[in-house]
C-alpha positions as CSV (number, residue, x, y, z in Angstrom):
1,X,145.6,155.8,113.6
2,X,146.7,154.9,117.2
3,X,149.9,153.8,118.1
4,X,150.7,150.3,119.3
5,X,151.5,151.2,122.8
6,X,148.1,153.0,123.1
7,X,146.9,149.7,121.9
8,X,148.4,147.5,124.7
9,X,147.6,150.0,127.4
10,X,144.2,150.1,126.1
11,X,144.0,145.8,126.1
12,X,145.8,146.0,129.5
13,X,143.2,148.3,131.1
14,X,140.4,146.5,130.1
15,X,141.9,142.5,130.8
16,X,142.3,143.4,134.4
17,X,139.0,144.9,135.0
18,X,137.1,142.4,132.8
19,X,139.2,139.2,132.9
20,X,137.1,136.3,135.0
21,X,134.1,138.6,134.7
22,X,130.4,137.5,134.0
23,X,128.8,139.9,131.6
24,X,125.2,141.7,133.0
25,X,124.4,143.0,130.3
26,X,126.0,143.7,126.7
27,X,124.7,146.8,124.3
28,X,126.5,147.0,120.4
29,X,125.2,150.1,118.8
30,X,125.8,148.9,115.6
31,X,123.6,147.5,113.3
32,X,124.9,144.5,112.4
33,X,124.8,143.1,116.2
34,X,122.3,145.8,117.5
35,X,120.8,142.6,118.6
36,X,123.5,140.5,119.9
37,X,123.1,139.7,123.7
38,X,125.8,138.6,125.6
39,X,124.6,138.7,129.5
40,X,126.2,135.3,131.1
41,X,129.0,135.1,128.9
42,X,132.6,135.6,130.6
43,X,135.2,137.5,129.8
44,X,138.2,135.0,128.9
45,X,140.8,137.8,128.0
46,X,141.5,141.1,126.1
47,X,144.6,141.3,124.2
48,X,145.8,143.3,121.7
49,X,147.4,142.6,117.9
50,X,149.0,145.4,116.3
51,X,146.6,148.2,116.6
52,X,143.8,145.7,117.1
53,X,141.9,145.0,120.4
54,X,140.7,141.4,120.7
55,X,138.5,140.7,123.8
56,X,137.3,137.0,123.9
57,X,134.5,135.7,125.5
58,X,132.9,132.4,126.3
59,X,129.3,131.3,126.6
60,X,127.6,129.1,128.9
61,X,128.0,126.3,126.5
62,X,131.4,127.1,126.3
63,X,131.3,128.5,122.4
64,X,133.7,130.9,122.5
65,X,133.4,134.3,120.5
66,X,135.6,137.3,120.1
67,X,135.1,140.9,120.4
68,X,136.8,142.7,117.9
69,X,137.8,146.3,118.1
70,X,139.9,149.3,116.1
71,X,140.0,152.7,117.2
72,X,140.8,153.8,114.5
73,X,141.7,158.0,114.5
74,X,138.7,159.2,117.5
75,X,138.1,155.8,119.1
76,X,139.1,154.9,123.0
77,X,138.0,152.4,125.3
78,X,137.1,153.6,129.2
79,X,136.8,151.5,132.3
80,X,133.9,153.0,134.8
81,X,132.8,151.9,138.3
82,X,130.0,150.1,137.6
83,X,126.8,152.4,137.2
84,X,129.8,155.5,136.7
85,X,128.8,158.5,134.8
86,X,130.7,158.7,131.2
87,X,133.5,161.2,130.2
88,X,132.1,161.2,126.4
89,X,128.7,161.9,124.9
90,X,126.5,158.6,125.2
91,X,125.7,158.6,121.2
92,X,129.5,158.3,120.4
93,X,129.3,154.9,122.2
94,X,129.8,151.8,119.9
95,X,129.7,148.9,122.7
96,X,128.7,148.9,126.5
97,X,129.9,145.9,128.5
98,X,128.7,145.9,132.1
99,X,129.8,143.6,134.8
100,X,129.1,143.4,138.1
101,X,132.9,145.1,139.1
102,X,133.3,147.4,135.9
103,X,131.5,149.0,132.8
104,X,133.5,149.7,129.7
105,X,132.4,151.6,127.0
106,X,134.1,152.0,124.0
107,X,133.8,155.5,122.0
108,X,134.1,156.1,118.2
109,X,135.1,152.7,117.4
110,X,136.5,152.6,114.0
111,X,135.7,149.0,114.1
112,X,133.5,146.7,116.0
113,X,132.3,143.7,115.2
114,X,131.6,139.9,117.1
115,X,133.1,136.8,115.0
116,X,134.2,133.1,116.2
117,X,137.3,133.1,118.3
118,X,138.4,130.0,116.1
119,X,137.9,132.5,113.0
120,X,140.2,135.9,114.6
121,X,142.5,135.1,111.3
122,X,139.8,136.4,109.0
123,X,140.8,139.6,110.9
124,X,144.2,139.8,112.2
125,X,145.6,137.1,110.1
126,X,147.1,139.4,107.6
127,X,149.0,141.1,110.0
128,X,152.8,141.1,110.1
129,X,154.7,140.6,113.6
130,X,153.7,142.4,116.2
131,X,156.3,144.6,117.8
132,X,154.8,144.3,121.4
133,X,153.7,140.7,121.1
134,X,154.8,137.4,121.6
135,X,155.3,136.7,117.4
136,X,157.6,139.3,117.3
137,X,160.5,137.9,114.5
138,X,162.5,140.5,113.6
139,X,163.4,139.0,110.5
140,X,160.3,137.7,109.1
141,X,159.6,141.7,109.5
142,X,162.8,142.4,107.3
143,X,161.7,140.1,104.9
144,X,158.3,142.1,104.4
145,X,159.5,145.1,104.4
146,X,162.9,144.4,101.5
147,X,160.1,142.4,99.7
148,X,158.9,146.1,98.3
149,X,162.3,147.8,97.6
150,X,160.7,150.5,95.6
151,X,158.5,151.7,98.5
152,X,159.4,154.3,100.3
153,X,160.3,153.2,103.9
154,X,158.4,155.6,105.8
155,X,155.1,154.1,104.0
156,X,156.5,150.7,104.5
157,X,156.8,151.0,108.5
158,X,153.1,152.0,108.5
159,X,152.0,149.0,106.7
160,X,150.7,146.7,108.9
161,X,150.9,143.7,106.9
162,X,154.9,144.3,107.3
163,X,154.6,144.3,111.1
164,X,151.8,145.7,113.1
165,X,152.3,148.4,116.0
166,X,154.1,151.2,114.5
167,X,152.1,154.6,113.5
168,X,153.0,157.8,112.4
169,X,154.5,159.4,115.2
170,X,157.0,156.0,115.7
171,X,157.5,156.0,112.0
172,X,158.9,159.8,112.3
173,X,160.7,159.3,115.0
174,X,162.6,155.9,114.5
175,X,163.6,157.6,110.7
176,X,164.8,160.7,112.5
177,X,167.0,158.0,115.3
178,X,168.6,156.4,111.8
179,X,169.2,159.9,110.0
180,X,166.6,158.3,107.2
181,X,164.2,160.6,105.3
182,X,161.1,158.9,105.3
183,X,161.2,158.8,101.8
184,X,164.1,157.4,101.1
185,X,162.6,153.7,99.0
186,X,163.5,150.5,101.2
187,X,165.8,149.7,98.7
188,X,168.3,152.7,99.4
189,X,168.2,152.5,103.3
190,X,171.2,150.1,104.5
191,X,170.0,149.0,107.8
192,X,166.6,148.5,108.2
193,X,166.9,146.4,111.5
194,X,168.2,149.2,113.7
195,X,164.6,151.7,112.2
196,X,162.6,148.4,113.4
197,X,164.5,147.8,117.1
198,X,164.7,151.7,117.3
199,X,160.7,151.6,117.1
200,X,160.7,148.8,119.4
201,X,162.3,150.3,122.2
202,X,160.4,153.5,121.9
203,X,157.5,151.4,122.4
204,X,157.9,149.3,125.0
205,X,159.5,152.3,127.2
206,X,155.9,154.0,126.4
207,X,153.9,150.9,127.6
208,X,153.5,152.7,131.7
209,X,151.7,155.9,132.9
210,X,152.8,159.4,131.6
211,X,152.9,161.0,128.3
212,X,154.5,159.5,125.4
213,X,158.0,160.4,124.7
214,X,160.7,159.5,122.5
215,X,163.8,161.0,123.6
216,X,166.1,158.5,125.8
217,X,169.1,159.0,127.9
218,X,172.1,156.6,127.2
219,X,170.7,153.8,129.4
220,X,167.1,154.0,127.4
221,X,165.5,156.1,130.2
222,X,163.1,158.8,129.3
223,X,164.4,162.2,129.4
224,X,161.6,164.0,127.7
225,X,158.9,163.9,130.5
226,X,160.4,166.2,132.5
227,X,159.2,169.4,133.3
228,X,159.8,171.9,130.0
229,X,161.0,168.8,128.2
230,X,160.4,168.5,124.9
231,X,158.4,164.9,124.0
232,X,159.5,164.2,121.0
233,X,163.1,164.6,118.4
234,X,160.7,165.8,115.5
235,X,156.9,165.0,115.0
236,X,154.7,167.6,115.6
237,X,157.8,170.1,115.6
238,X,157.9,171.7,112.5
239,X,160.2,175.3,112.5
240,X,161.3,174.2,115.9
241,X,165.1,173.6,116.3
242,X,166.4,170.3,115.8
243,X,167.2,168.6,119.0
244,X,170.5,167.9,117.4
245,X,172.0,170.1,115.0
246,X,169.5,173.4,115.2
247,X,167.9,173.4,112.1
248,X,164.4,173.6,111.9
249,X,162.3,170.7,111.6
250,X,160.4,170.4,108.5
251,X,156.7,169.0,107.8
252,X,155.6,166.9,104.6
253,X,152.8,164.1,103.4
254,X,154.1,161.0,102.2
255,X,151.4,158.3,101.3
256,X,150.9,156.0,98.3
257,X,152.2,156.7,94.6
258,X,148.2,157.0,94.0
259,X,148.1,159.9,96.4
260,X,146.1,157.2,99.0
261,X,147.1,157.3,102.7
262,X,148.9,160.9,103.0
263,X,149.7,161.3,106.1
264,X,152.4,164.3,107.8
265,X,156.1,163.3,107.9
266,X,158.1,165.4,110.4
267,X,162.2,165.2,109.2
268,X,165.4,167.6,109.6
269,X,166.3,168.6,106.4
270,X,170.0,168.3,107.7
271,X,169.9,165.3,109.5
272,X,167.8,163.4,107.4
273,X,168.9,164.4,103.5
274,X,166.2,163.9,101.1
275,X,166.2,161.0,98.7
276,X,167.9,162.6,95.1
């Protein structure tokens, strides 16, 4: 799954090249709208929700309508000069939005699909607050999240109807910044607030250019993006050295008591104890 800020660079990328455009031409290869045309329709915005984008446009007759996209694990969004050859095969595209200043293609969309702006809830709705959006309520988020005590909190931060943004590399890391194993159940981890405003920063310092890191001076700066840097404290370390205390980083699944939704934890053994 992507991660939030991938999300909002993605939305941000495509509102200022589309934003106050007039669509030319509009080409959703999937079935359900294969037939869908939206040439004279503007573009109004593109924002995103959690690890949703939502791009709305209005017609002519001013019904408004909503483009609604999830990349999902392989999907991307790309902004070409108009008439611009493609970085990706053509038959991974999903939607092709020309313009007369920019195309934008999006590739291997988990998720696209066209519904009434006035019906996005039937979408998003069941989303908690978004930790790079204006709804952001820090404890509303607590709430959701102590309102499943038994669940372990690294599944709990992934759960978007908790509060939408984080994935499993900010889940990893924001456990690792509160010594928590990400098993550890909700119930047994004492401040919950700090693993939420901990992801929070990491987020927002990874909204500009460069790759992603995690590791911050005392100020909140990035340290990790320079040269021979390492990006991150733990995920995709494992055997490496902890950044803090030398022991080697260890990988795991953690998912769903059913065995649903495993996905790779990255921990230190020493700095983050397993739950007894």
């Amino acid at each position: 799954m992507p991660e939030g800020d991938s999300v909002w660079r993605a939305a941000h990328q495509l509102h200022q090249a589309l934003a106050g455009q007039t669509l030319l031409a509009s080409d959703f290869r999937v079935p359900r709208f294969a037939t869908l045309n939206l040439a004279g329709w503007t573009v109004a915005e593109v924002i995103p929700r959690g690890k949703h984008l939502l791009m709305r446009v209005v017609g002519p007759d001013k019904k408004r309508l909503t483009i609604h996209s999830h990349l999902k694990m392989e999907g991307a969004w790309q902004v070409y000069p108009p008439g611009g050859r493609w970085r990706k095969p053509g038959f991974t595209a999903r939607c092709v939005l020309r313009t007369a200043a920019a195309d934008a293609v999006g590739f291997s969309l988990g998720i696209v699909e066209v519904v009434a702006t006035a019906n996005e809830d039937s979408i998003v709705g069941f989303l908690g607050p978004d930790l790079l959006g204006p709804d952001w309520d820090l404890d509303e988020a607590e709430r959701r999240i102590r309102s499943h005590p038994d669940a372990p909190v690294g599944v709990a931060l992934l759960d978007q109807r908790n509060l939408a943004g984080i994935g499993n590399i900010y889940r990893c890391e924001a456990c690792f910044l509160s010594g928590v194993h990400p098993a550890t159940p909700v119930s047994e981890v004492a401040d919950v607030r700090t693993l939420m405003a901990d992801a929070k920063q990491l987020l927002e310092v990874n909204l500009g250019p460069g790759r992603r890191v995690t590791i911050l001076n005392a100020r909140g700066m990035p340290v990790g993006r320079m040269a021979g840097r390492p990006g991150y404290w733990v995920y995709g370390r494992e055997r490496q050295p902890c950044l803090k205390c030398g022991t080697p980083i260890q990988r795991g699944l953690l998912g769903k008591p059913n065995g649903e939704e495993e996905r790779d934890i990255y921990f230190c053994p020493k700095c983050q104890p397993a739950p007894a």
